[in-house]
Structures are given as C-alpha cells and as structure tokens.
N, C-alpha and C positions, 0 to 999 in steps of 0.2 A: 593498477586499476584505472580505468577512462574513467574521466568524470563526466556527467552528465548535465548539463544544463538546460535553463528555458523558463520563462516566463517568474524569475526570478528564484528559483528552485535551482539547486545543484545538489548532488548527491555522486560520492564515487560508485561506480557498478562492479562487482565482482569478473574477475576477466570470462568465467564461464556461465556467466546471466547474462539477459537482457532487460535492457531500458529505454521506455521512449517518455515523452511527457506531450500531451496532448496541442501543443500548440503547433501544428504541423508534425510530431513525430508519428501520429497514426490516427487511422479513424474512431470513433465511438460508435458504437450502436443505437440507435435512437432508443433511449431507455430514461428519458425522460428530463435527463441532465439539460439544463439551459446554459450550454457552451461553458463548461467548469474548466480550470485549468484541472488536469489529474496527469501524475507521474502513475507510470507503470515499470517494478520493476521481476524480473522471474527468471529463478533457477532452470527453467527451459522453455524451448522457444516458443516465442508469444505470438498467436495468429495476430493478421493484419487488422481486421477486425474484431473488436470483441467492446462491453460492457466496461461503464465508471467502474464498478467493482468486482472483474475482472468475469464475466460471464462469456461463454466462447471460449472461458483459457483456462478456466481452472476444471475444467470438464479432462485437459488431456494431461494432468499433472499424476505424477509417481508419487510412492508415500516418501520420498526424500527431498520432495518439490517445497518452493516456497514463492507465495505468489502476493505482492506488495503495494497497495494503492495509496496513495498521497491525493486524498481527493479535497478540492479550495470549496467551499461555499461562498456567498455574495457578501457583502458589506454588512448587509442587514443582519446576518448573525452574530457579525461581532457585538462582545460583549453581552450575551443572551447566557441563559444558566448553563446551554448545554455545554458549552465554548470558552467556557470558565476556566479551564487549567491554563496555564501559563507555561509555555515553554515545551516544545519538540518534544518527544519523548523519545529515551535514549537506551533506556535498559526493560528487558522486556524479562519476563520470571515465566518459567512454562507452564506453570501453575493459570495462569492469565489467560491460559486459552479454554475453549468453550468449545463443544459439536455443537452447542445451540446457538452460536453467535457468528454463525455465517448466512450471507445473503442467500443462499441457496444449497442446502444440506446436500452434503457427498458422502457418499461411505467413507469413513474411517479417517476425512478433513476435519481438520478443527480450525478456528478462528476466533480476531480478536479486532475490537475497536473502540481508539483510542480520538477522543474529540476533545481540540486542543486551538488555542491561539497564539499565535508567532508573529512580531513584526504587524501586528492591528490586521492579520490575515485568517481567518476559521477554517479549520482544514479537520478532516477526520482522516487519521492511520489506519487502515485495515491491513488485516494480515492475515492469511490463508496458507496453513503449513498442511501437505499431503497426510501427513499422518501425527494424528490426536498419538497415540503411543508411544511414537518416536519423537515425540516433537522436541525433547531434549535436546535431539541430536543435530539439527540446525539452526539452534536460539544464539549461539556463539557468532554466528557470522549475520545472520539479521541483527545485532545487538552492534555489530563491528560497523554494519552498515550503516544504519542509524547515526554511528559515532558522526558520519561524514556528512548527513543532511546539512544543508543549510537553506534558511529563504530569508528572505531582503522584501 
C-alpha cells in the first residue's frame, strides 16, 4: 500500500483508492473552509475538484464506495467540548452509521462523524459508505485503514 503524507498526516491508501490531502494534492471548492488542511481518501476515482466534505465526489460513488475526509479545524477549537475525545479513532462498528448524518443526503449513502483531538490538533473524521445496507461489507478495510493514520 503507498503511504500517503502531508501537512503532518500520513495514512497508508489501499492500492485500489485514491488519496490526496489538501496542501497542494488538489483543489477545494470554495465552501466556505478558511484553507483547512483536509485528507481525502476513496474507493474510486476522486474528481479534481470537489468540497472539505467530499461534495463533487460522493454524487459518483457505487453502493460498494467509501468516501473519507480528515478534515483539521484552527487552534481555537482545541480543547472546546466538541473536540473532547482524545485520540484517532480506530475501530468503526456499522451500527455507527446514520442516513441522517451526512452532509448532503444520497439515496441509499449513510454516514458518520467522529470529532476528535490528536497531537493538540481538532480534526473531524467523516465517513461516507455508498450503501447504509451494505455497509457491513466495507467496515473491515476502513477499520484497516484507520489502523495506519497517523498526525504529528
């Protein structure tokens, strides 16, 4: 698997996903983000442009898709209630996902987000699997994925 690095984030990518993280690997959408670091990673191929929380991209995903945003917030949140959990999160239970917990509702997408602090850094995990039914069936290798985060 490449590993992926940038703006103190590394993560291994699975050889049939792609991955960029925002500090030169691609453009954002102006969606309001004030220049966040955000990793982007997906089970198939990610337009050039697209949205922090993957808008643009999750419009062309399969119900076998999985679409992964690592998105940093400012200094200012560290430390605030919502950024209270401590530590990466690593294991993900399928139960955990939602159709009401995506940015932008898709047929038959469900999602998750997880807001978390690493290294005195506020980051929110979002997760967006093609298919709420199936979602079972890709939690092994997001779970695997995870294992390999790392930020500094």
């Amino acid at each position: 698997m490449p590993r992926l690095s940038g703006s103190g984030i590394s993560i291994d990518v699975p050889d049939t996903w792609e991955g960029a993280i925002s500090d030169g690997g691609f453009q954002l959408e102006a969606d309001g983000a004030k220049e966040p670091t955000v990793m982007h990673l997906a089970s198939f191929p990610l337009p050039a442009e697209r949205g922090s929380f993957g808008s643009g991209a999750v419009e062309f995903m399969r119900s076998d898709d999985v679409f992964m945003t690592l998105f940093e917030y400012g200094e200012e949140s560290v430390g605030t209630p919502l950024f209270a959990a401590q530590g990466i999160p690593r294991q993900i239970a399928a139960r955990e996902f939602d159709r009401n917990a995506l940015q932008r509702a898709l047929p038959g997408q469900s999602g998750l987000q997880r807001f978390f602090t690493e290294g005195g850094r506020a980051f929110c995990l979002y997760i967006v699997l093609g298919s709420h039914i199936d979602r079972a069936d890709v939690l092994s290798q997001v779970n695997a994925v995870l294992e390999t985060l790392e930020i500094v």
